[in-house]
Gaussian input, Z-matrix of N, CA and C with variables (Angstrom, degrees):
# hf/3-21g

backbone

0 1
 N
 C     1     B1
 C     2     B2     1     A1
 N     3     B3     2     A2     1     D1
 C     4     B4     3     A3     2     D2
 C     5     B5     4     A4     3     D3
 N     6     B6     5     A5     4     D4
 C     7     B7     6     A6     5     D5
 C     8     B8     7     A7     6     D6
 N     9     B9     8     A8     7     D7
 C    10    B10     9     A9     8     D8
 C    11    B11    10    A10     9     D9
 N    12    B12    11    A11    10    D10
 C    13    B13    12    A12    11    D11
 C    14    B14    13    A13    12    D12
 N    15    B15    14    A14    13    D13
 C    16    B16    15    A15    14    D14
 C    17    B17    16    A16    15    D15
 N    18    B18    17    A17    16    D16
 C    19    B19    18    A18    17    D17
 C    20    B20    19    A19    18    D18
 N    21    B21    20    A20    19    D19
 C    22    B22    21    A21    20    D20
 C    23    B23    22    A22    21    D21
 N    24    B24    23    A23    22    D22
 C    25    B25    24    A24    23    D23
 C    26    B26    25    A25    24    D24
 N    27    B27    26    A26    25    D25
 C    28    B28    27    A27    26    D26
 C    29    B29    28    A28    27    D27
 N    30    B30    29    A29    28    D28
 C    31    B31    30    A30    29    D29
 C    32    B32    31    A31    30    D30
 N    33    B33    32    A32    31    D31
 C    34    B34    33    A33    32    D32
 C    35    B35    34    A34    33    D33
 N    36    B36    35    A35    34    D34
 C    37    B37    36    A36    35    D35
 C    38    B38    37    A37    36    D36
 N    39    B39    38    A38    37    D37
 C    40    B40    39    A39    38    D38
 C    41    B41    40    A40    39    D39
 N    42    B42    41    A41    40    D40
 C    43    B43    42    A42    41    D41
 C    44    B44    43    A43    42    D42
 N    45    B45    44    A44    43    D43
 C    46    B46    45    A45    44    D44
 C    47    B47    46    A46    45    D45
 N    48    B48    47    A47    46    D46
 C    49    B49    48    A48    47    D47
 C    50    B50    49    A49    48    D48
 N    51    B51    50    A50    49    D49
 C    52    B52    51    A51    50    D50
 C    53    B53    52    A52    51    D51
 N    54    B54    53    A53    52    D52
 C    55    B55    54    A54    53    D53
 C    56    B56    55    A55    54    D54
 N    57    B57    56    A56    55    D55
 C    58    B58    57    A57    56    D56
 C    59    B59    58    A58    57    D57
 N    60    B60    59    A59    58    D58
 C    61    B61    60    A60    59    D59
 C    62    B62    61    A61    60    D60
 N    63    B63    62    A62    61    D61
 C    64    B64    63    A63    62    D62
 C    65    B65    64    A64    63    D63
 N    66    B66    65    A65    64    D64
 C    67    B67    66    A66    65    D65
 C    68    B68    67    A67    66    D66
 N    69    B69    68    A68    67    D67
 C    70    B70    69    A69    68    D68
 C    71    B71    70    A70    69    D69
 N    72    B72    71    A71    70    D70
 C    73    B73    72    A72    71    D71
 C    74    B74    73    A73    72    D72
 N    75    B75    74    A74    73    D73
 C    76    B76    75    A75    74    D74
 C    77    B77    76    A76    75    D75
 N    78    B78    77    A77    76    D76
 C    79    B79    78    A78    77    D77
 C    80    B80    79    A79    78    D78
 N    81    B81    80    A80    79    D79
 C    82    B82    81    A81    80    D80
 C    83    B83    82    A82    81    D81
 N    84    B84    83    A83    82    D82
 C    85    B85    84    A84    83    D83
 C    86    B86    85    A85    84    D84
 N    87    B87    86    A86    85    D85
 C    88    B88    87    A87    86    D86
 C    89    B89    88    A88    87    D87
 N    90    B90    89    A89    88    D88
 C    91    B91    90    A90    89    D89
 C    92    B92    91    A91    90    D90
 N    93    B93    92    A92    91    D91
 C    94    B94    93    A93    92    D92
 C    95    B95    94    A94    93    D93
 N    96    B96    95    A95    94    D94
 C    97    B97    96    A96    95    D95
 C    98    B98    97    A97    96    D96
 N    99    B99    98    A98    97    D97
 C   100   B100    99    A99    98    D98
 C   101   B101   100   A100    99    D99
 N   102   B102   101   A101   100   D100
 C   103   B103   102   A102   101   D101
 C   104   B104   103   A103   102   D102
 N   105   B105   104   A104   103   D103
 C   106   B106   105   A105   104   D104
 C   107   B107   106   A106   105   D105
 N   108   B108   107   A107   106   D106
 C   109   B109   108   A108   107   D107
 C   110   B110   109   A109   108   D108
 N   111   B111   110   A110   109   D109
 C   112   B112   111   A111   110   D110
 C   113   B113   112   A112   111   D111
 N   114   B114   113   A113   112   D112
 C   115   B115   114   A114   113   D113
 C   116   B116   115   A115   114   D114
 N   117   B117   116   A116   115   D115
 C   118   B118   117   A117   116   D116
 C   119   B119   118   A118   117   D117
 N   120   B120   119   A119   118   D118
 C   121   B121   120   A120   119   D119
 C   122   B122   121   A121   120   D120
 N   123   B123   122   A122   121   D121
 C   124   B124   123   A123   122   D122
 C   125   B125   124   A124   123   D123
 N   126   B126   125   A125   124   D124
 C   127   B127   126   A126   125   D125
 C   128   B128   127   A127   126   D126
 N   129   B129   128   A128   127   D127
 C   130   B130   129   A129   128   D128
 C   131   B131   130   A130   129   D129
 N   132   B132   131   A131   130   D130
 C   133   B133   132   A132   131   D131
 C   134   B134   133   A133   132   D132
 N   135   B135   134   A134   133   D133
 C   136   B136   135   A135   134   D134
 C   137   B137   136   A136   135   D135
 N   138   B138   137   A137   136   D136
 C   139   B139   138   A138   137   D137
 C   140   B140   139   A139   138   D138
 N   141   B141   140   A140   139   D139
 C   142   B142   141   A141   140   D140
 C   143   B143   142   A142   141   D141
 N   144   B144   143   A143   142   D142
 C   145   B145   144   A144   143   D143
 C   146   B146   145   A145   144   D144
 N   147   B147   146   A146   145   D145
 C   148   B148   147   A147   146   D146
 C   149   B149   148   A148   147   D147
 N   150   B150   149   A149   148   D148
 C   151   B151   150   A150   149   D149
 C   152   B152   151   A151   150   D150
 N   153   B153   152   A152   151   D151
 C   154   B154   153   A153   152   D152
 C   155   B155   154   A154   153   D153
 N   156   B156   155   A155   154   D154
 C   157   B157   156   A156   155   D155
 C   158   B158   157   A157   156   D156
 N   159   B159   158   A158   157   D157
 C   160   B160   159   A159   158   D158
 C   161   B161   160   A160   159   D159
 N   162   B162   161   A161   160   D160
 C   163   B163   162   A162   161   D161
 C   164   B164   163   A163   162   D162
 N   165   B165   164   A164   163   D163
 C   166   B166   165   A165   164   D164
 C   167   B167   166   A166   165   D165
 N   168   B168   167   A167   166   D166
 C   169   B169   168   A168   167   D167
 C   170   B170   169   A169   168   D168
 N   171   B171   170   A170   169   D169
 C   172   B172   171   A171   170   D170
 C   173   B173   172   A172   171   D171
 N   174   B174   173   A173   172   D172
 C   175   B175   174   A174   173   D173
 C   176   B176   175   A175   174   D174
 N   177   B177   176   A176   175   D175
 C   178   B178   177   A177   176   D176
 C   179   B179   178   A178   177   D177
 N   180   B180   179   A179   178   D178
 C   181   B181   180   A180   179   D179
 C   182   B182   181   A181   180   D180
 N   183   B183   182   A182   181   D181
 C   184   B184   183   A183   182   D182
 C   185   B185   184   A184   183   D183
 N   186   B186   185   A185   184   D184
 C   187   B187   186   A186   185   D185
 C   188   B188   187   A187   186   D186
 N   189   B189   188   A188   187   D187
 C   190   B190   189   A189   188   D188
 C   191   B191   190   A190   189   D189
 N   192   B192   191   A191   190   D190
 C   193   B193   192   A192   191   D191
 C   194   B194   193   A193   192   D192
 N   195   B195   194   A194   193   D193
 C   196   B196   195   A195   194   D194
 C   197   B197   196   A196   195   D195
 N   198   B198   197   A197   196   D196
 C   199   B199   198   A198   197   D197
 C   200   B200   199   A199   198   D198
 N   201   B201   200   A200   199   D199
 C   202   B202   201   A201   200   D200
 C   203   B203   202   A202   201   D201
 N   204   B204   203   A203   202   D202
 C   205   B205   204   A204   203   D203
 C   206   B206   205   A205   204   D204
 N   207   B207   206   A206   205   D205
 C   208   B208   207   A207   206   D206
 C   209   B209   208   A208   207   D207
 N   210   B210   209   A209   208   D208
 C   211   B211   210   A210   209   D209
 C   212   B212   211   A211   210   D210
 N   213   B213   212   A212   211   D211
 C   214   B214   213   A213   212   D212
 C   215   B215   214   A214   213   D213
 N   216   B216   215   A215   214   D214
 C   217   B217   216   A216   215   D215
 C   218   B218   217   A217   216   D216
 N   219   B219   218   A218   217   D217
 C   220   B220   219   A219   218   D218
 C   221   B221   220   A220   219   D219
 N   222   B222   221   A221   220   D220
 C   223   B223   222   A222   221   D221
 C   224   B224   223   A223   222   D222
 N   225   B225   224   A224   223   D223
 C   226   B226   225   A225   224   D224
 C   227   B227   226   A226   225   D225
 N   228   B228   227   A227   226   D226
 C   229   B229   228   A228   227   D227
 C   230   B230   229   A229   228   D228
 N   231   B231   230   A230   229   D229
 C   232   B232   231   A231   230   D230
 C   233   B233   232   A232   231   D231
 N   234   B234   233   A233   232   D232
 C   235   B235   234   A234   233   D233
 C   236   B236   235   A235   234   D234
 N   237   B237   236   A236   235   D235
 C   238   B238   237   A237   236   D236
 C   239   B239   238   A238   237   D237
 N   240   B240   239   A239   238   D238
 C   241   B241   240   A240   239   D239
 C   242   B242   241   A241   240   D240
 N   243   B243   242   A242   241   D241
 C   244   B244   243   A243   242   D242
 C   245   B245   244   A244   243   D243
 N   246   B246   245   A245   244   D244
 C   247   B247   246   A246   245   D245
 C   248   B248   247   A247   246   D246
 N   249   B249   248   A248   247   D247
 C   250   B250   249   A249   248   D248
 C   251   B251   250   A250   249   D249
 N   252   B252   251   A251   250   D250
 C   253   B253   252   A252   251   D251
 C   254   B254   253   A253   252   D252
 N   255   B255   254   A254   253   D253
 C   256   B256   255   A255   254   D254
 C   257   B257   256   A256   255   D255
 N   258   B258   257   A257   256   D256
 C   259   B259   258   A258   257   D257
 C   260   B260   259   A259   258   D258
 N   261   B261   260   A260   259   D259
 C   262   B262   261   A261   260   D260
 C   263   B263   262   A262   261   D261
 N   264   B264   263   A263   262   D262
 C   265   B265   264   A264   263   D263
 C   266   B266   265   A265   264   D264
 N   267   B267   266   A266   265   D265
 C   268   B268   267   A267   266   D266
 C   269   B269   268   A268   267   D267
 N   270   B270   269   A269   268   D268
 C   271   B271   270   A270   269   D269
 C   272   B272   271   A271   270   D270
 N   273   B273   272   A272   271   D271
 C   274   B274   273   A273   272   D272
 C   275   B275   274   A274   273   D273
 N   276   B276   275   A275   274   D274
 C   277   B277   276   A276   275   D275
 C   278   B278   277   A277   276   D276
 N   279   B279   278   A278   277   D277
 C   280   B280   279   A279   278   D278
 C   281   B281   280   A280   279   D279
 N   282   B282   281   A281   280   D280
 C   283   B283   282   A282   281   D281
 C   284   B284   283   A283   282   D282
 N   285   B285   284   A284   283   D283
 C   286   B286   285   A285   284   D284
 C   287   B287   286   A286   285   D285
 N   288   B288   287   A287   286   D286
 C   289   B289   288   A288   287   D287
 C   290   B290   289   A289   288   D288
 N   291   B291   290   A290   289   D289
 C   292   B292   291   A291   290   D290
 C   293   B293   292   A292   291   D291
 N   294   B294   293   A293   292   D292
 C   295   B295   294   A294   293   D293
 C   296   B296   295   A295   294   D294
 N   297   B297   296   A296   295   D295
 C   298   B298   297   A297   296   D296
 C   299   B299   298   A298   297   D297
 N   300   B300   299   A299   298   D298
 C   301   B301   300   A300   299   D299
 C   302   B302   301   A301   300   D300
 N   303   B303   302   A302   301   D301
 C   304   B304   303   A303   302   D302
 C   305   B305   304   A304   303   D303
 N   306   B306   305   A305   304   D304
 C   307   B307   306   A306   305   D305
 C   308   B308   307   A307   306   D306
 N   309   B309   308   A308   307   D307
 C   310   B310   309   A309   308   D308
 C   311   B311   310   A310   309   D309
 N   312   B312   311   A311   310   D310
 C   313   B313   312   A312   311   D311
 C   314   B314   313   A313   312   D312
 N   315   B315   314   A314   313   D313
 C   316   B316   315   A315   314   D314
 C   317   B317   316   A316   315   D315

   B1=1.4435
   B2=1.5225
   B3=1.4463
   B4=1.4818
   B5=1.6513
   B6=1.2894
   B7=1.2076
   B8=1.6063
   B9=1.2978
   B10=0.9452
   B11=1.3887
   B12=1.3932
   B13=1.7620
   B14=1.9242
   B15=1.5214
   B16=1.8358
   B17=1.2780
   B18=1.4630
   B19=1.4616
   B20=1.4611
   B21=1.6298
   B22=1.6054
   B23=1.7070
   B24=1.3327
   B25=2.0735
   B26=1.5082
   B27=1.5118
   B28=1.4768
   B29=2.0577
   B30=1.9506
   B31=1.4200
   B32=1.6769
   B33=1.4638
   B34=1.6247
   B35=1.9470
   B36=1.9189
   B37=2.1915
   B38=1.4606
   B39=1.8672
   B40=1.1386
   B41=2.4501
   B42=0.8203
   B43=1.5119
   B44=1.6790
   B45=1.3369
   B46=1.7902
   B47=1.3163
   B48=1.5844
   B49=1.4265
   B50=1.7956
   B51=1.3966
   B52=1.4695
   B53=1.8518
   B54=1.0603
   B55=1.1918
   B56=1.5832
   B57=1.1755
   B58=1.7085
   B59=1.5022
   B60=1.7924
   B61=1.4090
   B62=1.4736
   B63=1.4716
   B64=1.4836
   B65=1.7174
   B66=1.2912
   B67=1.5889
   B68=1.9734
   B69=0.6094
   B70=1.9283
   B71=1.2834
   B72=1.7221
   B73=1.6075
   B74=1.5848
   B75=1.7655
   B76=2.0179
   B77=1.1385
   B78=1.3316
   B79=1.4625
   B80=1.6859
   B81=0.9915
   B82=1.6922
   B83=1.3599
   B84=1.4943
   B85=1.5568
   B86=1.8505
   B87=1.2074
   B88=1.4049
   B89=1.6028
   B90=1.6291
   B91=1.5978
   B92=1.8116
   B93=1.5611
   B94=1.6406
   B95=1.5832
   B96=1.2256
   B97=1.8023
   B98=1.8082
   B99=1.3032
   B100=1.4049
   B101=1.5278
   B102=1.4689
   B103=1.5643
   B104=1.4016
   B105=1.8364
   B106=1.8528
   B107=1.8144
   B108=1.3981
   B109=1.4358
   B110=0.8769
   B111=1.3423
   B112=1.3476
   B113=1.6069
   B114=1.4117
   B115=1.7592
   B116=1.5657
   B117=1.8644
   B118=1.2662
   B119=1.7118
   B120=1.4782
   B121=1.4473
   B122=1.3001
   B123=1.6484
   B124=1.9303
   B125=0.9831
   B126=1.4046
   B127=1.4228
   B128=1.5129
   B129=1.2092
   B130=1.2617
   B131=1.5208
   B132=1.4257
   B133=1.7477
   B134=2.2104
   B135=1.3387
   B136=1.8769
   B137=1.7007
   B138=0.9190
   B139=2.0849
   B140=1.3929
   B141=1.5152
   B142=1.4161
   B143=2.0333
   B144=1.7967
   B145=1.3989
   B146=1.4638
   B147=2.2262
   B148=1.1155
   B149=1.6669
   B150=1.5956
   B151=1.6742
   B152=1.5601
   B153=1.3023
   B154=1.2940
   B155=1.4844
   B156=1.3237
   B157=2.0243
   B158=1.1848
   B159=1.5296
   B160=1.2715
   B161=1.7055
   B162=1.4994
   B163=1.1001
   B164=1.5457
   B165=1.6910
   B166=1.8075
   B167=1.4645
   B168=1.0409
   B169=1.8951
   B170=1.1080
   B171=1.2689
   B172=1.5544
   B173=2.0227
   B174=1.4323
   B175=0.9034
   B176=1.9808
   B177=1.3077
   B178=1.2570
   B179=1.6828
   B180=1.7325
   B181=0.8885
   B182=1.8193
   B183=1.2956
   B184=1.7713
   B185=1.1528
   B186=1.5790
   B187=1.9391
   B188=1.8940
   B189=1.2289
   B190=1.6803
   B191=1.2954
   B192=0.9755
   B193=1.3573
   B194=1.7464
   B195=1.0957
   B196=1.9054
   B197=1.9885
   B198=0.9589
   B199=1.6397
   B200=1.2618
   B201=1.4332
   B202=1.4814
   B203=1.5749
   B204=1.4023
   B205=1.6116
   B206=2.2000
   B207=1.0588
   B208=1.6019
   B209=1.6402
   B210=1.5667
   B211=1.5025
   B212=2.1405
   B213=0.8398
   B214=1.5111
   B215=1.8663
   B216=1.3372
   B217=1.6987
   B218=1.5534
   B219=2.0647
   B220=1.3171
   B221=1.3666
   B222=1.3501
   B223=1.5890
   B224=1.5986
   B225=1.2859
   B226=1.6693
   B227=1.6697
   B228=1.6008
   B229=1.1388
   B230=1.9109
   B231=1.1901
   B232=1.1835
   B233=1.7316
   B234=1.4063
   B235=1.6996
   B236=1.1272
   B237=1.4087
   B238=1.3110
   B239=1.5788
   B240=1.3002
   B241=1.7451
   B242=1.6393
   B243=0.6663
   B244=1.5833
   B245=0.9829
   B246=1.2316
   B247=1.7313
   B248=1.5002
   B249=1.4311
   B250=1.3027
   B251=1.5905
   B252=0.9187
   B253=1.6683
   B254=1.6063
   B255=1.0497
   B256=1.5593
   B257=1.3944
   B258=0.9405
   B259=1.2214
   B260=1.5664
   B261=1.3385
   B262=1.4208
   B263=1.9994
   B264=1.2466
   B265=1.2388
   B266=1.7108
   B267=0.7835
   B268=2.3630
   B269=1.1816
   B270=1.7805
   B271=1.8549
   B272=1.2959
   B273=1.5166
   B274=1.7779
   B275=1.6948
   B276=1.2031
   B277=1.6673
   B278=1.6581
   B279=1.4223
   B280=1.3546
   B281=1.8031
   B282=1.2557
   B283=1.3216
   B284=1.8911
   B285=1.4849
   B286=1.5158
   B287=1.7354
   B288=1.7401
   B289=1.5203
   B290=1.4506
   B291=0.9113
   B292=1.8988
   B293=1.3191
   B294=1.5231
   B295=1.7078
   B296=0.9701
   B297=1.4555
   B298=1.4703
   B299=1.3040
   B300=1.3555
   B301=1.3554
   B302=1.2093
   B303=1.0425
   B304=1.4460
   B305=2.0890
   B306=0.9940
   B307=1.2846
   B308=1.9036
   B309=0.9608
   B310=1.5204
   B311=1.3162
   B312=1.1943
   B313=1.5627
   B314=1.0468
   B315=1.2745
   B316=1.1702
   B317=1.4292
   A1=109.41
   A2=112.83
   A3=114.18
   A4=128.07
   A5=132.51
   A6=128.32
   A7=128.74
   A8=128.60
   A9=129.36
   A10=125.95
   A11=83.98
   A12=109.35
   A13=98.72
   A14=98.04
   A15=97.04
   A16=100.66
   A17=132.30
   A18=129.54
   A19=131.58
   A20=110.16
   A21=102.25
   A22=103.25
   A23=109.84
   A24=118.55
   A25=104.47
   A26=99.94
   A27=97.02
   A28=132.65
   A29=85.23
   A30=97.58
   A31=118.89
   A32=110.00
   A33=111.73
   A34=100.02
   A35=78.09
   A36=81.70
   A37=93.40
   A38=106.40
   A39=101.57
   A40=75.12
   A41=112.94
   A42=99.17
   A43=107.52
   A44=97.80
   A45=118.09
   A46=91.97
   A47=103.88
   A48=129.77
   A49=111.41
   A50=91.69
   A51=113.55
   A52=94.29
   A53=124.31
   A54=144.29
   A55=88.30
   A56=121.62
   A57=147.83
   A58=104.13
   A59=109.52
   A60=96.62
   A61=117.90
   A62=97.75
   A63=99.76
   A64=135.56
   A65=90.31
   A66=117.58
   A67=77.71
   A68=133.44
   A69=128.03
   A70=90.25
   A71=124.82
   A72=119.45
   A73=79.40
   A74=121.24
   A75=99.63
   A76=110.99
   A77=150.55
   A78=123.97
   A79=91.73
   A80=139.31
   A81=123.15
   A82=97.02
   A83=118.13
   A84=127.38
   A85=77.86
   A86=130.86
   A87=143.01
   A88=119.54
   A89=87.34
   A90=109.87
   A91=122.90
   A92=74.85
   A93=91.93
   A94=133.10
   A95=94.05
   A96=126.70
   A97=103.39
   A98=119.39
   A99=134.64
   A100=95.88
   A101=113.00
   A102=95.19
   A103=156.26
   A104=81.88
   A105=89.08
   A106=95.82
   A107=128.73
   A108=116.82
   A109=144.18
   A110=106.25
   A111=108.84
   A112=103.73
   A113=92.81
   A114=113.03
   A115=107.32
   A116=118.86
   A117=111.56
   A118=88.83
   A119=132.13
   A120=112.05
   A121=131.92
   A122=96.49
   A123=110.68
   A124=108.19
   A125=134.33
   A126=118.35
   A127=127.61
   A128=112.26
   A129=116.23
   A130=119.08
   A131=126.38
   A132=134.71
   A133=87.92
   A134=95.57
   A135=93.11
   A136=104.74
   A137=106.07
   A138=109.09
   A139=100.43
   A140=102.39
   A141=119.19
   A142=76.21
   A143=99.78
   A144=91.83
   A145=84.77
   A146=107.14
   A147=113.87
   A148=107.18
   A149=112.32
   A150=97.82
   A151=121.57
   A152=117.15
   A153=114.24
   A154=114.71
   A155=123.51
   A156=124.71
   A157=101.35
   A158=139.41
   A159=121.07
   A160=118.69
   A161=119.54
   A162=114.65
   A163=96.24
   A164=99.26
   A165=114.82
   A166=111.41
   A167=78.55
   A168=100.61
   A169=113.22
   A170=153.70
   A171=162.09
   A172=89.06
   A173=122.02
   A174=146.13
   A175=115.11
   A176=114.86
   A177=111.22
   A178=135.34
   A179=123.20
   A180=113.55
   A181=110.30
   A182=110.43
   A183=125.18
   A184=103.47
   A185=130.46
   A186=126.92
   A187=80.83
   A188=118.84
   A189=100.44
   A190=93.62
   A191=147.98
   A192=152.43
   A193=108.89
   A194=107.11
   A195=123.05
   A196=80.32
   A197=122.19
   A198=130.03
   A199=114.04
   A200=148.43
   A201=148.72
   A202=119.64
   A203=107.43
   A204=102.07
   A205=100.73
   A206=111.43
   A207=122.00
   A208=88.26
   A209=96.99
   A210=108.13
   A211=100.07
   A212=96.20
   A213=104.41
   A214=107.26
   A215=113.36
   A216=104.80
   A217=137.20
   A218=94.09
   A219=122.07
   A220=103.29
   A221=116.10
   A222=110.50
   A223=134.20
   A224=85.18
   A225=100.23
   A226=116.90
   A227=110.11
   A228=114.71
   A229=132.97
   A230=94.30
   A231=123.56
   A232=109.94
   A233=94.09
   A234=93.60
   A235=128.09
   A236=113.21
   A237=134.43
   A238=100.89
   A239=108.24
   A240=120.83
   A241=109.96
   A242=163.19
   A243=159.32
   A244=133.95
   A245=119.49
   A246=123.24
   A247=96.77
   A248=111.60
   A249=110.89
   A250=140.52
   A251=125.80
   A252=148.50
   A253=98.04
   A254=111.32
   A255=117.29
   A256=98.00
   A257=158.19
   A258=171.76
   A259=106.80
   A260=120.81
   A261=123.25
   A262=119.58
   A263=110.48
   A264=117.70
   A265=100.94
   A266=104.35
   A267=118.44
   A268=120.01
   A269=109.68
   A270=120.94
   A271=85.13
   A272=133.12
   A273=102.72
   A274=101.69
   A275=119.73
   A276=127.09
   A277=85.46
   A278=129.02
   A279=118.74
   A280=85.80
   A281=124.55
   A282=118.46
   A283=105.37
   A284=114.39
   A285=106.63
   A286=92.28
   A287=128.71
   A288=125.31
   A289=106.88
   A290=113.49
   A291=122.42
   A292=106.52
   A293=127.59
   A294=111.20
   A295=116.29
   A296=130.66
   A297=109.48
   A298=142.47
   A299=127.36
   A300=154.97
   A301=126.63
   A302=115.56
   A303=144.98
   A304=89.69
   A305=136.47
   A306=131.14
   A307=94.29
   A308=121.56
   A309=125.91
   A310=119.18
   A311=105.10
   A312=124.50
   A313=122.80
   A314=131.11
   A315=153.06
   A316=123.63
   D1=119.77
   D2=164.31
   D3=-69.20
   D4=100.82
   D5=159.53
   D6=-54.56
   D7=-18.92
   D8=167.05
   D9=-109.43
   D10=45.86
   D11=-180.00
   D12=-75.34
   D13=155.21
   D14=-173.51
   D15=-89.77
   D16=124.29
   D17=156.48
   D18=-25.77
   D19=-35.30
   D20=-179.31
   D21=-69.91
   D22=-35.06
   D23=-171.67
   D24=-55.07
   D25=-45.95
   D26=173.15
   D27=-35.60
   D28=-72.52
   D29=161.81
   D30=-89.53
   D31=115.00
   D32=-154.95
   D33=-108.92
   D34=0.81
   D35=-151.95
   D36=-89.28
   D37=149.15
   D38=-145.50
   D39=-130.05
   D40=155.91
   D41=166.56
   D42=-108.93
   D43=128.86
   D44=172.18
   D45=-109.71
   D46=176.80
   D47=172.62
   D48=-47.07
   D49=-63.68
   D50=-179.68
   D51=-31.82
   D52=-74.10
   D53=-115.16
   D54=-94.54
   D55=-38.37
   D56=157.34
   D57=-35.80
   D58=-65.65
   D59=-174.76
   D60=-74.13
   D61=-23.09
   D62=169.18
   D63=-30.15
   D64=-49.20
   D65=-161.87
   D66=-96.88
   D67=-97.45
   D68=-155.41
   D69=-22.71
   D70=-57.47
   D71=-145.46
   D72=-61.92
   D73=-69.20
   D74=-165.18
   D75=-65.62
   D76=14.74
   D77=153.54
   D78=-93.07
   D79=47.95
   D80=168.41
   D81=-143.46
   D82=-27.55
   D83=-163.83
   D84=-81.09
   D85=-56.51
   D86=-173.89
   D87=-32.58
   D88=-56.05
   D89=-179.65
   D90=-63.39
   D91=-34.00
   D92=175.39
   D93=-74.22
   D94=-30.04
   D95=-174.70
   D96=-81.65
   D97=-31.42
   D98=-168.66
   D99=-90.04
   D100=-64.49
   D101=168.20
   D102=-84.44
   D103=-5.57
   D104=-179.58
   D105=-84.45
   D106=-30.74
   D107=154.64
   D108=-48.90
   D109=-29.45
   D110=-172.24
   D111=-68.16
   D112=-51.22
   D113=-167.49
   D114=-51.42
   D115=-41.53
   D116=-161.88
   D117=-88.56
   D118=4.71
   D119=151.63
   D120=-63.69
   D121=-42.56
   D122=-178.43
   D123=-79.75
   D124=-22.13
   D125=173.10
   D126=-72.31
   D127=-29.07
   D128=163.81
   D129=-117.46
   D130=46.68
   D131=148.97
   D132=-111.31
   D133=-55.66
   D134=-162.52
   D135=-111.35
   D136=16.14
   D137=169.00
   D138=47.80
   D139=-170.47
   D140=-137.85
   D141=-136.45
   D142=136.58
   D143=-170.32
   D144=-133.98
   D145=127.27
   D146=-165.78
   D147=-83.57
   D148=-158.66
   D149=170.34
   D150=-69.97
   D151=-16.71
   D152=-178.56
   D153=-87.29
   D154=24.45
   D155=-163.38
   D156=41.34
   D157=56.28
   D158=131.39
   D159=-100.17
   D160=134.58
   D161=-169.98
   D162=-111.23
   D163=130.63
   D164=158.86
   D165=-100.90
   D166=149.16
   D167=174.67
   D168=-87.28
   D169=132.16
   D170=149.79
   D171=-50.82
   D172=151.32
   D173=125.07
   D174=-5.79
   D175=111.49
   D176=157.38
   D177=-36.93
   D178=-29.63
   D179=176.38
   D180=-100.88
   D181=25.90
   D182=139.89
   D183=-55.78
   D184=-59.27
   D185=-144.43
   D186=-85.86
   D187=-17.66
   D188=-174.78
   D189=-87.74
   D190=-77.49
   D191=-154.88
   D192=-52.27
   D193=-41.82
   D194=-177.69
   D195=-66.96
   D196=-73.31
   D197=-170.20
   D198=-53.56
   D199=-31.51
   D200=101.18
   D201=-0.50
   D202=-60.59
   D203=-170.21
   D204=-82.76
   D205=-2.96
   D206=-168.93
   D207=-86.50
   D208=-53.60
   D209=-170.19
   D210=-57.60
   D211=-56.82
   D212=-176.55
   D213=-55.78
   D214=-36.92
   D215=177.14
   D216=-66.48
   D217=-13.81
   D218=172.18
   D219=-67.95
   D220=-30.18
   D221=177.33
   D222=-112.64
   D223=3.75
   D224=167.23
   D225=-51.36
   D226=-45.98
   D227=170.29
   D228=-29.14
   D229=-48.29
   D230=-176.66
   D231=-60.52
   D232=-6.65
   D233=174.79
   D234=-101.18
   D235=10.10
   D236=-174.73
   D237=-56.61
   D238=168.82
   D239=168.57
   D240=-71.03
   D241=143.25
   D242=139.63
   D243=-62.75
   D244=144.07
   D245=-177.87
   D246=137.16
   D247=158.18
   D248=163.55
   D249=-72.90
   D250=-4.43
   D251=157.06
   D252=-66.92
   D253=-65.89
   D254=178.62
   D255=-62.91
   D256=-122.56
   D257=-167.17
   D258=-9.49
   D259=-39.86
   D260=158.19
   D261=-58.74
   D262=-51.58
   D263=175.30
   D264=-52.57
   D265=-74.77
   D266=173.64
   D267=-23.06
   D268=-27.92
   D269=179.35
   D270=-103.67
   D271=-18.69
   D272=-171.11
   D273=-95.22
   D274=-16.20
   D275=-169.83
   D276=-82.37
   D277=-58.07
   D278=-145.43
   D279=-74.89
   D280=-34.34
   D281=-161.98
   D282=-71.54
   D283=-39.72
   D284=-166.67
   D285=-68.16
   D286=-39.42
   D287=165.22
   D288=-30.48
   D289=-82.96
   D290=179.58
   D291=-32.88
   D292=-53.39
   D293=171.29
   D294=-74.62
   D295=-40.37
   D296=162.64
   D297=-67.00
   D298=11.94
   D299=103.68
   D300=-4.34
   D301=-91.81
   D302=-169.37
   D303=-81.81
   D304=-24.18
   D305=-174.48
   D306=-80.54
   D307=-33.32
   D308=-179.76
   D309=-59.22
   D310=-38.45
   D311=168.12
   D312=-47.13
   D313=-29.38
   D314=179.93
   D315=-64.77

């Protein structure tokens, strides 16, 4: 391993268009995966309540499939572009999400 390796060689990643839609499509593929799971969990643990308050249950293999796609949003991340520029932007987007999160709570 070279230590007196040059910092710019390190980070080589450069952002194009390509690489642009890249990153929107997984933060949307992300957004999507977080709530259509989430939803096909609650619909079948606490059902779906029509205008009259009767609540149905979705099918048990909803909470598997919703818990599959939850399982799958943990790794959506991982599709990001690479490099450290990229990878810096990815902790500041997922982090202002997380306060605005937790800011709702409020």
């Amino acid at each position: 391993m070279d230590v007196s390796s040059d910092p710019k060689e390190e980070d080589s990643f450069q952002w194009t268009a390509l690489k642009i839609f890249q990153s929107i499509a997984v933060f949307l593929l992300a957004g999507a995966a977080e709530i259509f799971g989430g939803w096909m969990v609650w619909v079948a643990v606490r059902g779906i309540t029509d205008n009259e308050g009767n609540a149905t249950k979705k099918p048990w293999w909803y909470a598997m499939i919703g818990s599959l796609i939850l399982i799958m949003y943990g790794f959506i991340p991982c599709l990001q572009p690479t490099g450290k520029s990229a990878f810096a932007l990815f902790i500041r987007i997922r982090c202002s999400y997380g306060v605005s999160m937790i800011w709702q709570l409020f």
